[in-house]
Jmol script that loads the backbone (N, CA, C; Angstrom):
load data "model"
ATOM      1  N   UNK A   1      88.157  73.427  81.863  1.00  0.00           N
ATOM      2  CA  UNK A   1      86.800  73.185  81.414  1.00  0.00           C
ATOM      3  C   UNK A   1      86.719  73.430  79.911  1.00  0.00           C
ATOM      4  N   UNK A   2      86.132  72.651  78.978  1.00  0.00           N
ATOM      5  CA  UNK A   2      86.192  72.709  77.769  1.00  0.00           C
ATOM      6  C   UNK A   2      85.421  73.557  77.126  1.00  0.00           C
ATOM      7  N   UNK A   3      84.082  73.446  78.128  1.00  0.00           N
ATOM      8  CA  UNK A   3      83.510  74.967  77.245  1.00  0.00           C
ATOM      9  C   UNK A   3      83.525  76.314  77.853  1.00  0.00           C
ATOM     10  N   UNK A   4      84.403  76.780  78.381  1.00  0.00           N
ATOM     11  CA  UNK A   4      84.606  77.568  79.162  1.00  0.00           C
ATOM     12  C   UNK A   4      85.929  78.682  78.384  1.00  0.00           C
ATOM     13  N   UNK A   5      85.372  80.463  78.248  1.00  0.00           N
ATOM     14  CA  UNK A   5      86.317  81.037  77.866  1.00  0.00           C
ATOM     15  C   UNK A   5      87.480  81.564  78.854  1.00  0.00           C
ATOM     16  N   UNK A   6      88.277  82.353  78.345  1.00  0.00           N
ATOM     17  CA  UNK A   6      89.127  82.606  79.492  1.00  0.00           C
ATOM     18  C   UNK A   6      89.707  84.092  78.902  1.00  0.00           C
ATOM     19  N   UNK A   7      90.045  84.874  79.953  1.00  0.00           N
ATOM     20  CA  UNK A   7      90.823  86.344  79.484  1.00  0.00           C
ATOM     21  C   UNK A   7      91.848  85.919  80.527  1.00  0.00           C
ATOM     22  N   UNK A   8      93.387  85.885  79.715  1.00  0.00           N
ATOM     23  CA  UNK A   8      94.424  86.790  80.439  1.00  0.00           C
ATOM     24  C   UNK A   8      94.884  87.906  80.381  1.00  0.00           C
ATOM     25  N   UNK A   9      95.547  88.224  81.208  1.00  0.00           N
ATOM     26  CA  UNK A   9      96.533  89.456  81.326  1.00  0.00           C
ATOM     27  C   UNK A   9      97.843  89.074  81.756  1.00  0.00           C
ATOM     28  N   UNK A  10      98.669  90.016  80.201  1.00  0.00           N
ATOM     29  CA  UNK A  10     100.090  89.861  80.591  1.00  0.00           C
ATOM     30  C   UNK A  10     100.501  90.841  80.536  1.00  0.00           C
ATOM     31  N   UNK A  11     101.792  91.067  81.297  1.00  0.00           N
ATOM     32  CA  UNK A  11     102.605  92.536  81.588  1.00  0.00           C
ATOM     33  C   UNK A  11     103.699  92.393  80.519  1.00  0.00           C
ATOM     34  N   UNK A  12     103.555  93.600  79.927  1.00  0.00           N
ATOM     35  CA  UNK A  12     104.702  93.536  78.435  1.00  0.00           C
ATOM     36  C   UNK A  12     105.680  94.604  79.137  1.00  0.00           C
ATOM     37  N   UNK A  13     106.945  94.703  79.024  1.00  0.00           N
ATOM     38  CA  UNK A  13     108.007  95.906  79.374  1.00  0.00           C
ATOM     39  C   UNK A  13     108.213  96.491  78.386  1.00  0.00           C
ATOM     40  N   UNK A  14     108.048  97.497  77.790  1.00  0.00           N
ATOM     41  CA  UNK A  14     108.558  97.908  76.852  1.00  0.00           C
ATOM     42  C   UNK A  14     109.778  98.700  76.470  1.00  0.00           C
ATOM     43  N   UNK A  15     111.104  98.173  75.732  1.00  0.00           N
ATOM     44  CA  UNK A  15     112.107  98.465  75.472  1.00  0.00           C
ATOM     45  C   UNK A  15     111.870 100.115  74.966  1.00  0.00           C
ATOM     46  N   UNK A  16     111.178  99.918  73.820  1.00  0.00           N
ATOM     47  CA  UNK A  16     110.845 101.331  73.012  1.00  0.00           C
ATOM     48  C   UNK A  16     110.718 102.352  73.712  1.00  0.00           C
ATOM     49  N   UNK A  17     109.152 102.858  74.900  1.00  0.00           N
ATOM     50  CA  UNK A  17     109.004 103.366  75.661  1.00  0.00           C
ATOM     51  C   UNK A  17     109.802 103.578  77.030  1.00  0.00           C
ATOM     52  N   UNK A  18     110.944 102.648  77.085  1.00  0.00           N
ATOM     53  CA  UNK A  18     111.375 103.120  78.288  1.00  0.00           C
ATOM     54  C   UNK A  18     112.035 104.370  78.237  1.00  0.00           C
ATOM     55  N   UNK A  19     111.935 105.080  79.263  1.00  0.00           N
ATOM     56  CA  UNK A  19     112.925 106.296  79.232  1.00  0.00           C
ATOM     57  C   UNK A  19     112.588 107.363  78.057  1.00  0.00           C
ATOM     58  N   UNK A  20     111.157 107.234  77.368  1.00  0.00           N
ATOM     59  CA  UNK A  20     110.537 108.229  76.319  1.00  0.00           C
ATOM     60  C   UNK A  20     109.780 109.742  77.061  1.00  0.00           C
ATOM     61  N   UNK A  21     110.451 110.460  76.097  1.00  0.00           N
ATOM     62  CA  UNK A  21     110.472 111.641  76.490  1.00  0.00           C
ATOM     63  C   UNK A  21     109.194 112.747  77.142  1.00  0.00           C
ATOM     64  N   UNK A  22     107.835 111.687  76.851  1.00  0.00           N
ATOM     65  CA  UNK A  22     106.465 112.275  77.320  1.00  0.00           C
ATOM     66  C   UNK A  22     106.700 111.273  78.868  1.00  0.00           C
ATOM     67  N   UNK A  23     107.305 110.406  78.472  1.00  0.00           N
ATOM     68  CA  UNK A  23     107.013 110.039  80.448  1.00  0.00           C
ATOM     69  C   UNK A  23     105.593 109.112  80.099  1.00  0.00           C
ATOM     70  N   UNK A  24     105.437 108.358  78.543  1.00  0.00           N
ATOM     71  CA  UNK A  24     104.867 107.419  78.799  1.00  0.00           C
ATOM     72  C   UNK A  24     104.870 105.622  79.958  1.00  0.00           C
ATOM     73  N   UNK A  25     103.370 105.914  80.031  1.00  0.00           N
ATOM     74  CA  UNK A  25     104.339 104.145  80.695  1.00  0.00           C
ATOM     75  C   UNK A  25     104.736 103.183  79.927  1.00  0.00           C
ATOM     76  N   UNK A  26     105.757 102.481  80.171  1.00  0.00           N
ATOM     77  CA  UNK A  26     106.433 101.859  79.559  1.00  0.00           C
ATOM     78  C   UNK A  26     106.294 100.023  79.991  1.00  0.00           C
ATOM     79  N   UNK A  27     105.266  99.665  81.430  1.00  0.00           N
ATOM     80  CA  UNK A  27     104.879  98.803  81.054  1.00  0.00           C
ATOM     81  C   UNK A  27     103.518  98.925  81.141  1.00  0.00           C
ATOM     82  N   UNK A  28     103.102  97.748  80.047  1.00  0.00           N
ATOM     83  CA  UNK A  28     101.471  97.937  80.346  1.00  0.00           C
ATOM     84  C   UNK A  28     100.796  96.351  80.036  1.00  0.00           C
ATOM     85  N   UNK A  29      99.649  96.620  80.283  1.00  0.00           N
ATOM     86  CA  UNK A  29      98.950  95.005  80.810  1.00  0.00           C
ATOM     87  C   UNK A  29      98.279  94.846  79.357  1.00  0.00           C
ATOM     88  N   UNK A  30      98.626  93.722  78.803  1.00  0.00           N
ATOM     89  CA  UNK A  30      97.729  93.292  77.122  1.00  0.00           C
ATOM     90  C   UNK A  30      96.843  92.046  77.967  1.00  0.00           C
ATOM     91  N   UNK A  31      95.429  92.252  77.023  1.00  0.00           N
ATOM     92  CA  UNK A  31      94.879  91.134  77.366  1.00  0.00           C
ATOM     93  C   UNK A  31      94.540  90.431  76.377  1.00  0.00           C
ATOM     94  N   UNK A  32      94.077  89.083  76.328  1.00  0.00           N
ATOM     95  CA  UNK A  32      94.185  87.753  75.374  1.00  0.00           C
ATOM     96  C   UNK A  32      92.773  86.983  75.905  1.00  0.00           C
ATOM     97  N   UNK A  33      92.154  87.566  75.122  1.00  0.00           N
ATOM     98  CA  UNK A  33      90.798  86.688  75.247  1.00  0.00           C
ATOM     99  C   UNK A  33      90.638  85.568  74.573  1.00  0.00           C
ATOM    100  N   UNK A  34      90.684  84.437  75.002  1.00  0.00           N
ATOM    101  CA  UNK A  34      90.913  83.193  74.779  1.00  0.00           C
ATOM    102  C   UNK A  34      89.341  82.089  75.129  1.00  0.00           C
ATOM    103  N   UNK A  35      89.161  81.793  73.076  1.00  0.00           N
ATOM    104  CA  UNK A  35      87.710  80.986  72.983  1.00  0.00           C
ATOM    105  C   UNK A  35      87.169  79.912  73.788  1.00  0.00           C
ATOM    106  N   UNK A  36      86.332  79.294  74.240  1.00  0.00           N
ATOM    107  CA  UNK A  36      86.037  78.131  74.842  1.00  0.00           C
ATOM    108  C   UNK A  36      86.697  76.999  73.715  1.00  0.00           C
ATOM    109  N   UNK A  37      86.921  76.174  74.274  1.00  0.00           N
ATOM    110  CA  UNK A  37      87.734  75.027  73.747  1.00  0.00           C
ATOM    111  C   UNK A  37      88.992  75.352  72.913  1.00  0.00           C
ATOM    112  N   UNK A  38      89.252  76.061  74.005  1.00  0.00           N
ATOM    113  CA  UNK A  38      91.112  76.224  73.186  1.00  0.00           C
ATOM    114  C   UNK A  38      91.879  75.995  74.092  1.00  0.00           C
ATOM    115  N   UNK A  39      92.976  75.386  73.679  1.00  0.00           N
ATOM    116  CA  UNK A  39      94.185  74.599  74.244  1.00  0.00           C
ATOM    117  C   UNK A  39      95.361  75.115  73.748  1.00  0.00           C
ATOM    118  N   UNK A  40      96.656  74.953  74.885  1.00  0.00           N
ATOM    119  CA  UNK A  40      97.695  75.345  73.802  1.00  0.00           C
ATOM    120  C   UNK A  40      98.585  74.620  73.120  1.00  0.00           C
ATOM    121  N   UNK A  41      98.891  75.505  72.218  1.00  0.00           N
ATOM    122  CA  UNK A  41      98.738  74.650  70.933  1.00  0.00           C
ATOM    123  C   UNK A  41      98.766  74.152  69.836  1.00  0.00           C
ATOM    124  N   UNK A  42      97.252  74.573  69.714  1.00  0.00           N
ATOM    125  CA  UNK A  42      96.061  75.204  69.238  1.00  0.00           C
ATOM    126  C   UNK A  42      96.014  76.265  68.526  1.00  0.00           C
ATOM    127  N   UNK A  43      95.857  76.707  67.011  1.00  0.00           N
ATOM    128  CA  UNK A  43      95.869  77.927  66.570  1.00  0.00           C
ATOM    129  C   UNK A  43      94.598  78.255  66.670  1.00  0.00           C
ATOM    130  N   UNK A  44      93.996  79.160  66.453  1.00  0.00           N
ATOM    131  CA  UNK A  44      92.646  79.939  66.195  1.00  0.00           C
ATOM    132  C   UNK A  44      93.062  81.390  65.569  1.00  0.00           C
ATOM    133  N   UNK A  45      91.945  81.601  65.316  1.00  0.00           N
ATOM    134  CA  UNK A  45      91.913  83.550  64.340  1.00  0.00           C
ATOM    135  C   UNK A  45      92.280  84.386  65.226  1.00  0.00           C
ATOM    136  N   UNK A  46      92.782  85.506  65.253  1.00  0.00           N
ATOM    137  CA  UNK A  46      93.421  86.291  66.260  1.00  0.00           C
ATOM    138  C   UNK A  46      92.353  87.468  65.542  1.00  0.00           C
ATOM    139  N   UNK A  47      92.515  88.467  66.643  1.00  0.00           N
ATOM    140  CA  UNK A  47      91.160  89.690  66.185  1.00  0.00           C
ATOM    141  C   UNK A  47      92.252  90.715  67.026  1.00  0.00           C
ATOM    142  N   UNK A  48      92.694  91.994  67.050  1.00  0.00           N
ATOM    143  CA  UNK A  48      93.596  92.792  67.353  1.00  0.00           C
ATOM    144  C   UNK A  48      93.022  94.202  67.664  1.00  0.00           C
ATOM    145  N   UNK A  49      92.230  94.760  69.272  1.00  0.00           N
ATOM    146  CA  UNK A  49      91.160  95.796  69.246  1.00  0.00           C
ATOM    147  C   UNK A  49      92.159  96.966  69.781  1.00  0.00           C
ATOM    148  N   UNK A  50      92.327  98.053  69.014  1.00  0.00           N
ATOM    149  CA  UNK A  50      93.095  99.427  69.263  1.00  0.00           C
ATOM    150  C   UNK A  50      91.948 100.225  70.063  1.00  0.00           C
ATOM    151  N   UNK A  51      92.101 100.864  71.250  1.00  0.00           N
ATOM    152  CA  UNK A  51      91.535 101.806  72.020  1.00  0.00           C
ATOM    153  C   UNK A  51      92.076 103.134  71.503  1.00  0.00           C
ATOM    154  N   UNK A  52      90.785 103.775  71.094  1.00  0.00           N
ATOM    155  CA  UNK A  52      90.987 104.826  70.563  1.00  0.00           C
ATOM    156  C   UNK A  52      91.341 105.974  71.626  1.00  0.00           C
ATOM    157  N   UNK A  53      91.874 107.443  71.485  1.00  0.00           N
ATOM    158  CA  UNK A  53      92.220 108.376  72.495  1.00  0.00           C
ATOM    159  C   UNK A  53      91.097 108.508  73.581  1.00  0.00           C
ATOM    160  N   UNK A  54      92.161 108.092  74.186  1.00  0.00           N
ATOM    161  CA  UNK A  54      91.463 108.116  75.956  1.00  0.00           C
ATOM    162  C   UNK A  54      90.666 106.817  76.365  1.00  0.00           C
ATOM    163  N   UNK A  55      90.776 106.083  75.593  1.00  0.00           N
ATOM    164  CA  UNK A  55      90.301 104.652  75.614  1.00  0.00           C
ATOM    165  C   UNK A  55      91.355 103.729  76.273  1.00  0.00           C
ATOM    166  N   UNK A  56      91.035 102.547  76.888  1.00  0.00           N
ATOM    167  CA  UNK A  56      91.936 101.467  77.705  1.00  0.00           C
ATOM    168  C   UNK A  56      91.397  99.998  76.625  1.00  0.00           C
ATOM    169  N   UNK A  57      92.757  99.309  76.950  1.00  0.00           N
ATOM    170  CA  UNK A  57      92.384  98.142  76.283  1.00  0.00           C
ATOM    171  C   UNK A  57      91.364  97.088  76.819  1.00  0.00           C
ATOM    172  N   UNK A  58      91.351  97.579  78.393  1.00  0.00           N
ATOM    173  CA  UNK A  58      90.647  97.195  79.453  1.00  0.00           C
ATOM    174  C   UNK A  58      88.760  97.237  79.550  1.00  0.00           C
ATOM    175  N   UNK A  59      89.019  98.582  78.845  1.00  0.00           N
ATOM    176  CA  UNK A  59      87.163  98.603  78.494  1.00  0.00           C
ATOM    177  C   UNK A  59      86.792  98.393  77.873  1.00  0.00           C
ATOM    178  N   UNK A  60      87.112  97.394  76.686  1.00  0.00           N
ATOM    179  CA  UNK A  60      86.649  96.671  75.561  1.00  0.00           C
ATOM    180  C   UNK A  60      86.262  94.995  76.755  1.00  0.00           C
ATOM    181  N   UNK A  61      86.251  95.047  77.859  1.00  0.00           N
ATOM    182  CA  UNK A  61      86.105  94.077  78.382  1.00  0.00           C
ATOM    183  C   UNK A  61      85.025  94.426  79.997  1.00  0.00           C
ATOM    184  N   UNK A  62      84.603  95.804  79.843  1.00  0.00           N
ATOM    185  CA  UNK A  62      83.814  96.422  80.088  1.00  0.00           C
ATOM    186  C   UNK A  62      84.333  96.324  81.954  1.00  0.00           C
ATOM    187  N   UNK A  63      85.304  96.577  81.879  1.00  0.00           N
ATOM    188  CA  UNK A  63      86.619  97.538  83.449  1.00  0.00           C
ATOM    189  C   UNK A  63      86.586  98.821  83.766  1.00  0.00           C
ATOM    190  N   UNK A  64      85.952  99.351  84.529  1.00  0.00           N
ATOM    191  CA  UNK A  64      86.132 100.484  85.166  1.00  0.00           C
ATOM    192  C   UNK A  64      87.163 100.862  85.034  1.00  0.00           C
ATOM    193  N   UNK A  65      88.283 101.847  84.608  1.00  0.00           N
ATOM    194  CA  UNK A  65      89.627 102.389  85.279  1.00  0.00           C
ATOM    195  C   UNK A  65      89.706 103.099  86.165  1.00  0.00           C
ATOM    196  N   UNK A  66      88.426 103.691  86.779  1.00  0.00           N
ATOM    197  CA  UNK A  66      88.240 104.672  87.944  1.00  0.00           C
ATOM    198  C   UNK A  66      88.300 103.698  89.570  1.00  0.00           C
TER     199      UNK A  66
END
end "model"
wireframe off; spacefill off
backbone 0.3
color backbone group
């Protein structure tokens, strides 16, 4: 649909974090909020949102983690 936005989610593995010494997780889910009428492609402006401590990248998209 052309005017229609879209969010994915992709699972990244991370080389860095694997096997790190706090016992972070090492994979985790990025999401890609993607404008109405975009194709791929297609470039558009990229915008890059850091969750601050104790924050998820997830609730910038307003997700429960509970």
């Amino acid at each position: 649909m052309p005017g229609t936005s879209r969010l994915n989610v992709f699972r990244h593995e991370s080389r860095v974090l694997k096997n790190n010494p706090l016992g972070d997780a090492f994979v985790r889910d990025l999401r890609v909020y993607l404008p109405p009428g975009w194709s791929a492609g297609r470039r558009c402006p990229a915008l890059l949102a850091l969750a601050g401590f104790g924050g998820t990248g997830s609730s910038f998209f307003n997700s429960d983690p509970f």
